[in-house]
N, C-alpha and C positions, 0 to 999 in steps of 0.2 A: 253714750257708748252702747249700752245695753241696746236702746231701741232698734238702733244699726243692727245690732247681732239677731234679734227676734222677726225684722224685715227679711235678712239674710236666708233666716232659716225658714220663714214662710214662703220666698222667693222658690229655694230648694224643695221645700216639699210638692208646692206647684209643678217644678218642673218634673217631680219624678211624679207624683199622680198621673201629670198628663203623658209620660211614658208610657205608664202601664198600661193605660187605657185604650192607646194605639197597636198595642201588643196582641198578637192574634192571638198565639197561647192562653194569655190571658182574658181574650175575649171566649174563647171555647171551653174554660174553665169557667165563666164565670155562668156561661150557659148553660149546662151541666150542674150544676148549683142551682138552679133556679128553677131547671128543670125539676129536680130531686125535691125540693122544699115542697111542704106545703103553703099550698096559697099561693106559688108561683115566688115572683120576686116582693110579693108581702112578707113572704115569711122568709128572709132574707135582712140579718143584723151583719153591716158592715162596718169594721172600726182599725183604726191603726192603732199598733201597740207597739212602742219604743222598745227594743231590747239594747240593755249597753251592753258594746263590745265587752 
């Protein structure tokens, strides 16, 4: 049962990554970020962080 639910939700985070990713918003956001950093996109720490409802 478990494994199911840990595929399920790797499944969804796939699907939403590959959302955002296509998201022009957040492609000009992310630009803009990159721009700003130094180093370009070296200096650039990207991470997901779970907040519970």
């Amino acid at each position: 049962m478990r494994g199911n639910r840990c595929r399920r939700t790797r499944q969804r985070l796939v699907e939403v990554h590959d959302a955002y990713l296509d998201d022009a918003e957040h492609q000009k956001t992310g630009a803009k970020i990159v721009a700003a950093a130094q180093g370009g996109v070296q200096g650039v720490f990207v991470y997901d962080l779970e907040i519970p409802d």
